[in-house]
C-alpha positions as CSV (number, residue, x, y, z in Angstrom):
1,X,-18.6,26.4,21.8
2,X,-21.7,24.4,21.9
3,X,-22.8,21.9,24.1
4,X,-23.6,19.4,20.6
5,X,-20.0,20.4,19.7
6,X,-18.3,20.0,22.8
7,X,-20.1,16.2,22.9
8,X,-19.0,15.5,19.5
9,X,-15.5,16.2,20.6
10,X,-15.4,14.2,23.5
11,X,-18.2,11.2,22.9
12,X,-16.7,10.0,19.9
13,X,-12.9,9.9,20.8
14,X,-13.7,8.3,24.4
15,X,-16.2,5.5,22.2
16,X,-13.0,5.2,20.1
17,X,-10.7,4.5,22.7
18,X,-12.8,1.9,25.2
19,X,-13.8,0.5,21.7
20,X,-9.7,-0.4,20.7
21,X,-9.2,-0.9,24.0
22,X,-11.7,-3.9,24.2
23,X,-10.2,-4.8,21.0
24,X,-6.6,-5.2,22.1
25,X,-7.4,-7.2,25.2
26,X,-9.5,-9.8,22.9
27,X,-6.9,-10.0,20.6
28,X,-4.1,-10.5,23.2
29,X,-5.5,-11.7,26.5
30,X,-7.7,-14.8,24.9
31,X,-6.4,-18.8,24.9
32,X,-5.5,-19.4,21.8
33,X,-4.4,-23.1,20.4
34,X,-1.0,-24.3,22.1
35,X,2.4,-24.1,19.5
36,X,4.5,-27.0,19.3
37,X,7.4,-26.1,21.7
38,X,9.9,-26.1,18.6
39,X,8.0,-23.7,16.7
40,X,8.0,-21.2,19.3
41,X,10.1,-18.2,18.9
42,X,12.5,-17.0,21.7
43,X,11.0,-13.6,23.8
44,X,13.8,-11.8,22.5
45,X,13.5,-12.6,18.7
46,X,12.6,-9.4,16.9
47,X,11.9,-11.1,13.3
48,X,11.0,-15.0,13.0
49,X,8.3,-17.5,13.7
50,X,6.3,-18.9,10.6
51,X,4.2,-15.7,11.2
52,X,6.4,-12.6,11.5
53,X,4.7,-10.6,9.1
54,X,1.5,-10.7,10.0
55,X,2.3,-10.8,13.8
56,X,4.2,-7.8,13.2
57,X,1.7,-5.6,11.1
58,X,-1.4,-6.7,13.2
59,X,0.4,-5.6,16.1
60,X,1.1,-2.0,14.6
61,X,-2.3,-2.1,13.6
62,X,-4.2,-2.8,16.7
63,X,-2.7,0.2,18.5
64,X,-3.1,2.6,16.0
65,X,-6.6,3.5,17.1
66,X,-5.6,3.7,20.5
67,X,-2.9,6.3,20.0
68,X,-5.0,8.1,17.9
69,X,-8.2,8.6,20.1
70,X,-5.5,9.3,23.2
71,X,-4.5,12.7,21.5
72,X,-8.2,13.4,20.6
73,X,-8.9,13.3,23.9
74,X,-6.3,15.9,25.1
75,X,-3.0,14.1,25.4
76,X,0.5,14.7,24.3
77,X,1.8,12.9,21.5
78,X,4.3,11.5,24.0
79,X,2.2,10.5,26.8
80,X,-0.3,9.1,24.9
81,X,2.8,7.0,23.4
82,X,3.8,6.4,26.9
83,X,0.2,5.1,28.1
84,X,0.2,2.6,25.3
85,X,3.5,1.0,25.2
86,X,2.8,0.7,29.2
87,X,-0.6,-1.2,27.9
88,X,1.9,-3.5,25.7
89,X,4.7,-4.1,28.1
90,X,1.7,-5.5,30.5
91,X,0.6,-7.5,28.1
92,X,3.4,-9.0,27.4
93,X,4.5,-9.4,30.9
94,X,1.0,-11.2,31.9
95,X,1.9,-13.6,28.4
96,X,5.2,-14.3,30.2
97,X,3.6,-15.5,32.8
98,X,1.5,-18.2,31.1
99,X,-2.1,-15.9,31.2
100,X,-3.6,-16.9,28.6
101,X,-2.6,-20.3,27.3
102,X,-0.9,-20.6,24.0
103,X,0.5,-16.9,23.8
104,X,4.1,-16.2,23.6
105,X,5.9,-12.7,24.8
106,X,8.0,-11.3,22.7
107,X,10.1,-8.5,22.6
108,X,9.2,-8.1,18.9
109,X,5.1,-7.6,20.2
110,X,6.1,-4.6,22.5
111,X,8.0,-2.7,19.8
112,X,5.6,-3.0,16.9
113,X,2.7,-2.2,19.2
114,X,4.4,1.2,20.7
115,X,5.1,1.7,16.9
116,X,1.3,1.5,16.0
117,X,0.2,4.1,19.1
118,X,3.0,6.4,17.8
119,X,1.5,6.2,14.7
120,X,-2.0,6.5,15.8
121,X,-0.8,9.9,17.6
122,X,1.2,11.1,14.5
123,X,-2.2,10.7,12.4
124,X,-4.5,11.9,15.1
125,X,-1.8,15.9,15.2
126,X,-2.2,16.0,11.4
127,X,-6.4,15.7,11.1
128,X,-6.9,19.4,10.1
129,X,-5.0,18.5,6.9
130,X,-5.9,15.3,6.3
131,X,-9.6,16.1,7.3
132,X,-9.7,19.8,5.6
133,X,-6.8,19.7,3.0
134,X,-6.0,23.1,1.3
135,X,-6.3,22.8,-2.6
136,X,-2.0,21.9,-2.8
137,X,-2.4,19.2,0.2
138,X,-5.2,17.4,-1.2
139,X,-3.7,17.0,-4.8
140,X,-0.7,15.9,-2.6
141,X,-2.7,13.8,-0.8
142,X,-4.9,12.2,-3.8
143,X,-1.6,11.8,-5.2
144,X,0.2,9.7,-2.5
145,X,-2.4,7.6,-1.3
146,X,-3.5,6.4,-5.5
147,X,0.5,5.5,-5.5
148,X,0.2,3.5,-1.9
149,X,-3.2,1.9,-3.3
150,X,-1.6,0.9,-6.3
151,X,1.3,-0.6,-4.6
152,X,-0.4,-2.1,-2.2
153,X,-2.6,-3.9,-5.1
154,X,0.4,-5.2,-7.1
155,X,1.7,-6.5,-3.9
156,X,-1.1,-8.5,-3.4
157,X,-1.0,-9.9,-6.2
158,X,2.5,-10.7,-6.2
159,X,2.3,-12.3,-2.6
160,X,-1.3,-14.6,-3.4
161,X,0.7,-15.9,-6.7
162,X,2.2,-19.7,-6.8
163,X,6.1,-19.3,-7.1
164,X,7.2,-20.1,-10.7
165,X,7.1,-23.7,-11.8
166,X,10.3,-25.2,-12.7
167,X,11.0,-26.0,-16.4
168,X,11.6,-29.5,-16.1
169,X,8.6,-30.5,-13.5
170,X,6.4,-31.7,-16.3
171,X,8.6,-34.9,-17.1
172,X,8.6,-35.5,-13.3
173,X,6.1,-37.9,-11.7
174,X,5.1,-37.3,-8.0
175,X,6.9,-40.4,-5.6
176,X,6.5,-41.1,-1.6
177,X,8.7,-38.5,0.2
178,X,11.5,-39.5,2.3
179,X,9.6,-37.2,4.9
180,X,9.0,-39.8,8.4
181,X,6.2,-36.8,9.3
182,X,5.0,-33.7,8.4
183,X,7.3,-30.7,9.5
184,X,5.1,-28.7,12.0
185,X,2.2,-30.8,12.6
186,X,0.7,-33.8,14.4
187,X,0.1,-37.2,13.2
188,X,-3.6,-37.6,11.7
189,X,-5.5,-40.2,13.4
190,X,-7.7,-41.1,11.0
191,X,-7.2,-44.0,8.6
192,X,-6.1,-43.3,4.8
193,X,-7.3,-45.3,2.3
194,X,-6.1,-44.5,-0.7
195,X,-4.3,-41.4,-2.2
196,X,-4.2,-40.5,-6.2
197,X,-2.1,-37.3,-6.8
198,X,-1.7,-36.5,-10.0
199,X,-2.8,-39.5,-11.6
200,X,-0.4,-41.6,-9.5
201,X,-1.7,-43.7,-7.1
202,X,-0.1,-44.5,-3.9
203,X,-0.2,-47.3,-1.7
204,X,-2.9,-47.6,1.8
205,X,-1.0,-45.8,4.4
206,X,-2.8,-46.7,7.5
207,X,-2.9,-43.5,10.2
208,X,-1.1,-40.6,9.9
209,X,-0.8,-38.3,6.9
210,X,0.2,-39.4,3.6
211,X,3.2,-37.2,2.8
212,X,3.9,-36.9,-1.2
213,X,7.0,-35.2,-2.9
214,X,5.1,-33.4,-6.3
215,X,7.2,-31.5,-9.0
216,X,6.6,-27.9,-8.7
217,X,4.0,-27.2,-12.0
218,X,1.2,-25.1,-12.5
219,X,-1.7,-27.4,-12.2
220,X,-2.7,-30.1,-9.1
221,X,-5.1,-32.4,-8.3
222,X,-5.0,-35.0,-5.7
223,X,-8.0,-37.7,-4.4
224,X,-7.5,-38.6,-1.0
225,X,-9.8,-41.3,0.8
226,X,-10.0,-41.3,4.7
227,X,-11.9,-43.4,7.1
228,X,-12.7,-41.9,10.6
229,X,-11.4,-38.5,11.7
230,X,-8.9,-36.7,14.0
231,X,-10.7,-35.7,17.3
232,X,-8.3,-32.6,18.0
233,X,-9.4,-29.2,17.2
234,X,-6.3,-28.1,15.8
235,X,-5.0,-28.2,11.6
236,X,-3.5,-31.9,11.0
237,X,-2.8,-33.0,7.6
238,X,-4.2,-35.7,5.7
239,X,-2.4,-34.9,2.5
240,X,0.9,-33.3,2.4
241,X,2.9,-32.8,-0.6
242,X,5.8,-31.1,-1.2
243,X,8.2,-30.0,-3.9
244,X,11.5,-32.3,-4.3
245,X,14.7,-31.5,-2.5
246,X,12.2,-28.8,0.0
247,X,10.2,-29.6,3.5
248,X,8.2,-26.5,3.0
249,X,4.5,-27.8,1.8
250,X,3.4,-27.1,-1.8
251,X,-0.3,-27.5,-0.8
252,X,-2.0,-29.3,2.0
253,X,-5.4,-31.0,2.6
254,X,-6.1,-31.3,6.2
255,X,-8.6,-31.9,9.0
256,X,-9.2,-28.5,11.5
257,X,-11.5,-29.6,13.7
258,X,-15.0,-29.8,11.9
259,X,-14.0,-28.3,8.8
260,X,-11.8,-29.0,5.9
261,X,-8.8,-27.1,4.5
262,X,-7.2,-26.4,1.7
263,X,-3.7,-24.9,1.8
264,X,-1.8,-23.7,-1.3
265,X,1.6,-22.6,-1.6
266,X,2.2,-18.9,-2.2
267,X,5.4,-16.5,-2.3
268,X,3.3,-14.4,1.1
269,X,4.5,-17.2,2.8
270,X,8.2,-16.7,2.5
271,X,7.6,-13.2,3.5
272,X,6.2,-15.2,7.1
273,X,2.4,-13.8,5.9
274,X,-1.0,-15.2,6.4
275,X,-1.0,-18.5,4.5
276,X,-3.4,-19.1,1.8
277,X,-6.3,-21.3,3.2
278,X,-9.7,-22.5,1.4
279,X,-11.8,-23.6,4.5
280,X,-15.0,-26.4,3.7
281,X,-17.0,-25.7,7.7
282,X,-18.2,-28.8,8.7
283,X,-16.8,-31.4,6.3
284,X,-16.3,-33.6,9.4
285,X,-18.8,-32.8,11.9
286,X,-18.5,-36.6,13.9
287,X,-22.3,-36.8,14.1
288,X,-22.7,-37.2,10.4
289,X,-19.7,-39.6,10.0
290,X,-19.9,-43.4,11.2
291,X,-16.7,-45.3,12.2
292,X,-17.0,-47.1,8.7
293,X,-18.0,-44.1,6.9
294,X,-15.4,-43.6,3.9
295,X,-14.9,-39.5,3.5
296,X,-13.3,-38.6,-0.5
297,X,-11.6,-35.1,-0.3
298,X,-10.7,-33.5,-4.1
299,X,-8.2,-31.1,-4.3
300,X,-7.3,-28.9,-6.8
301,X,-4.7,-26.3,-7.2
302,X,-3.8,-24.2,-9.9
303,X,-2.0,-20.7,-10.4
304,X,-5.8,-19.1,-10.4
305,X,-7.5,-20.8,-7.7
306,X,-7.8,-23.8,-5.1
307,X,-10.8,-26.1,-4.9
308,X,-11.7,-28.1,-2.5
309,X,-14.5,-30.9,-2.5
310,X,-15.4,-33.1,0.1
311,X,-17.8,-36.1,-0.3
312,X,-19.7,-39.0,1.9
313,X,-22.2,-41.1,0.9
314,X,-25.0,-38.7,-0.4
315,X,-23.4,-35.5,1.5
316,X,-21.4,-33.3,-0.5
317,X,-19.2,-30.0,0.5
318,X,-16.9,-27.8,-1.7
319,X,-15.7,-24.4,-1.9
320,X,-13.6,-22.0,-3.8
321,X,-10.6,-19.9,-3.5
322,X,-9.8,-17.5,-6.2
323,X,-6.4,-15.8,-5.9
324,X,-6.9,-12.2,-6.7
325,X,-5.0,-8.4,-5.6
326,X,-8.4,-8.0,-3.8
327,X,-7.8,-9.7,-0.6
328,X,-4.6,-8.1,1.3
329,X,-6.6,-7.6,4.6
330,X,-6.4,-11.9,5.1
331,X,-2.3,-11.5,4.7
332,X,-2.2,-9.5,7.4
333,X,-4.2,-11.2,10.2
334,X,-5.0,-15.0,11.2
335,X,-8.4,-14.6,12.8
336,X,-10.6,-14.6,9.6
337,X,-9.9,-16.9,6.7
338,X,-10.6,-15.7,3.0
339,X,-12.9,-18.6,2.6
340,X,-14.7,-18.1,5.7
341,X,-18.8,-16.6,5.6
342,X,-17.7,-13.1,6.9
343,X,-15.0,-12.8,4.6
344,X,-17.4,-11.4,1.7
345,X,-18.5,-8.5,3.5
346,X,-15.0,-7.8,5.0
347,X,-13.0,-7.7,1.6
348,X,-15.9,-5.2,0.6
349,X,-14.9,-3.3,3.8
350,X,-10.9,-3.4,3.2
351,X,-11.8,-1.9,-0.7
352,X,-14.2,0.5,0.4
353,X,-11.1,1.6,2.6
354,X,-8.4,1.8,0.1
355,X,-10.8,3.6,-2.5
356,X,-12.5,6.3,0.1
357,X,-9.8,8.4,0.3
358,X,-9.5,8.9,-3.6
359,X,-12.8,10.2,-4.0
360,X,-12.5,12.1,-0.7
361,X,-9.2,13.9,-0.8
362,X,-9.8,13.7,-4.9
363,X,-13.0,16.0,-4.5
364,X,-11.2,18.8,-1.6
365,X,-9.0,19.0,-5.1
366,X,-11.6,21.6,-5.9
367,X,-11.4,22.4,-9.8
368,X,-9.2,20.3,-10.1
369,X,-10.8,17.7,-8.7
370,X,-12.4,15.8,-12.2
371,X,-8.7,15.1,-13.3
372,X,-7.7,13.9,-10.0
373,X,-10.4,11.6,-9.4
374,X,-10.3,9.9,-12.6
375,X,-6.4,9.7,-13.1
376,X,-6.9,8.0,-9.9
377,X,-9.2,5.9,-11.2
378,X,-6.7,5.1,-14.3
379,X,-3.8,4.2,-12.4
380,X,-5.6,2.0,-9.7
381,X,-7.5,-0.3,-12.5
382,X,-4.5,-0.3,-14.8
383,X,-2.2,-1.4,-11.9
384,X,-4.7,-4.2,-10.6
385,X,-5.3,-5.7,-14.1
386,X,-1.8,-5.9,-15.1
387,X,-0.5,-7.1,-11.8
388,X,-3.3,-10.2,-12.5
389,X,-1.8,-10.9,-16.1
390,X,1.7,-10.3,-14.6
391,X,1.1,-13.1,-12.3
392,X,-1.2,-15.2,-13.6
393,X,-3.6,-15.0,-10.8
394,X,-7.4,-14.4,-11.3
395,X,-9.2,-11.4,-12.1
396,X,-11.6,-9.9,-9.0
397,X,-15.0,-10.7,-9.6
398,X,-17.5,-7.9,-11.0
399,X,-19.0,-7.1,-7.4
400,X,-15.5,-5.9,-6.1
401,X,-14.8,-3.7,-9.1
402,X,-18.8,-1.9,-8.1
403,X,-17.0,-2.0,-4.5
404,X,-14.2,-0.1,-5.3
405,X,-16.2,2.4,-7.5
406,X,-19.0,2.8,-4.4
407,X,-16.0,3.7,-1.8
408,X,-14.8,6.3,-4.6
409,X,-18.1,7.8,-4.7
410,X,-18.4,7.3,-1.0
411,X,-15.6,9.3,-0.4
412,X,-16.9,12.2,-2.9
413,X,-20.3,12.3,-0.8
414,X,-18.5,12.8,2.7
415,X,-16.4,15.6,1.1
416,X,-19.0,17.5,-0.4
417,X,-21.1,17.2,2.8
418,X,-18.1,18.2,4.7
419,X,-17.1,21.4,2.2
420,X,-21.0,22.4,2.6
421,X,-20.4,22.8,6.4
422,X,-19.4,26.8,7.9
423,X,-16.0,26.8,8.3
424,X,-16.2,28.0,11.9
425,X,-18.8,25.0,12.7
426,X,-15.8,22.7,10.7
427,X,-12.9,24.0,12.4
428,X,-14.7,23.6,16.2
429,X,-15.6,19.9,15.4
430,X,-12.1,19.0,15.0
431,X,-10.2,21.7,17.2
């Protein structure tokens, strides 16, 4: 074996592990913003907290590299499981202890994470076949993973859709909620100084938020007028409205720190996902406002999209949220908004990696591979646009259609170069 080979082997596994490894300890070992003691779960909960879902697939996903690059390095399926759920169980025992603020153990953490290394180690025994597939594996393969990308898709979509208005919303006018705060949050220190939602205006509320009860429909706006500004860094509501006879918020416009939000009701949330949030940065940056300054937020909410505007004096600030199958990877974490600058180049990322492997295992199809490739193609496209008309959501824009179409052909290219290598040269770089 080579020295260039024997490097390969080694250099890129070891990169791979110090690189997750770094990753983990960010993710877990970093203050975070303290929870209200009543939202916290108990150690011992295995499913709750407004979170659950995402807490619990982030947590199978962070370890997944780990376990993987642990058996290319040499080690056992088992003690490279064994190696990371020790990892996790200190974690979670330095949490326990109050290192960092605002993280909680949980029993729930430690399971999901020994999960994702098992995982990891599973995927990392099987890389002959899923690297080199034989002619039946990669039809298999094509075939699985266009079935997983589709679902995956209509799931989106279903979980980024408004729940169903209620047939008799339309004849009801929004009213002051019986609500004395907002379930979850603090009070909002700034003044309000006038609310219109919906056409109905309500009275000058003082401090705090001004909490609304709204029939469940299709369409919202709402004006909301503040004076001054919350000083904490957290998310604090200026607007909250709800449907009737429910605490649960139907959409909220809030203060987080220096920016605005935008939060809009969507059926991921029941699941305990990733809420939907439109993010304005620096809507309230307090050296642009005076004490007097008057700030006008506009929010609008619909089935399609939420759009949020925010205006002083001269100064303007908006931004919009479409509500498309395309962005799974925000319903699955809480670092990165969907709204937020990075967020373009990371939903390109998470559709270059569900269409890769169609072109990739598609082309080891061989002769076959024309037929798998663009019944791939079919299924995906016919799954996304009818899970956007099933749901009423918005179509992707043209630029993540190209997206998905460049990580197809990306996927072909690595294959063929691949395929072009010796086979002995092939099967040494990934002995």
């Amino acid at each position: 074996m080579s020295t260039t080979t024997s490097r390969w082997r080694t250099g890129i596994p070891t990169v791979l592990a110090i690189g997750s490894l770094l990753l983990i300890l960010f993710a877990t070992l970093t203050p975070r913003g303290a929870t209200l003691v009543a939202l916290q779960p108990s150690h011992f909960c295995l499913w709750c907290g407004p979170s659950r879902a995402t807490d619990a697939i982030a947590n199978v996903v962070l370890f997944v590299p780990l376990g993987a690059s642990l058996v290319l390095l040499g080690m056992t399926v088992r003690t490279a499981v064994a190696v990371c759920a020790t990892l996790a169980f200190g974690i979670e025992l330095t949490q326990s202890m109050g290192v960092p603020t605002g993280r909680i153990a949980s029993a729930s953490d430690f399971l999901t994470n020994s999960a994702g290394a098992a995982a990891g180690a599973l995927l990392a025994t099987w890389r002959h076949t899923i690297a080199f597939p034989r002619k039946r594996a990669a039809v298999a393969l094509v075939s699985g993973w266009t079935i997983a990308c589709s679902a995956l898709l209509i799931a989106t979509a279903w979980a980024v859709s408004a729940p169903s208005p209620l047939p008799s919303a339309a004849a009801v006018l929004p009213a002051t909620s019986a609500l004395p705060f907002t379930p979850g949050f603090g009070w909002y220190a700034g003044e309000i100084a006038g609310t219109l939602v919906d056409d109905v205006e309500f009275p000058h509320r003082g401090t705090g938020p001004m909490i609304v009860q709204v029939p469940r429909k299709t369409r919202h706006i709402a004006r909301v007028a503040i004076v001054g500004r919350d000083a904490r860094g957290g998310l604090v509501p200026i607007l909250y409205a709800h449907a009737p006879n429910e605490g649960a918020a139907h959409y909220i416009v809030a203060q987080r720190g220096r920016d605005a939000l935008l939060r809009g009701e969507s059926r991921a949330g029941t699941l305990g996902l990733a809420p939907l949030d439109l993010i304005v940065p620096d809507a309230f940056v307090e050296r642009s406002m005076g004490l007097s300054d008057t700030t006008l937020a506009t929010a609008r909410v619909s089935g399609r999209a939420l759009e949020l505007t925010v205006s002083r004096g001269a100064e303007r600030w908006s931004g919009l949220l479409l509500r498309t199958p395309t962005v799974g990877w925000t319903l699955i974490q809480s670092l990165v908004g969907v709204s937020s600058r990075p967020a373009a180049a990371l939903t390109a990322l998470w559709l270059i990696m569900l269409t890769l492997p169609l072109g990739y295992w598609g082309w080891w199809c061989r002769r076959a591979r024309a037929g798998a490739i663009i019944g791939s193609v079919i299924i995906v496209s016919a799954c996304l646009t009818t899970s956007v008309r099933a749901f009423g959501i918005s179509d992707p824009p043209p630029w993540q259609w190209y997206t998905m179409l460049a990580g197809i052909a990306l996927g072909m290219l690595v294959a063929q170069l691949l395929m072009t290598r010796p086979i002995e040269r092939r099967d040494n770089l990934h002995a």
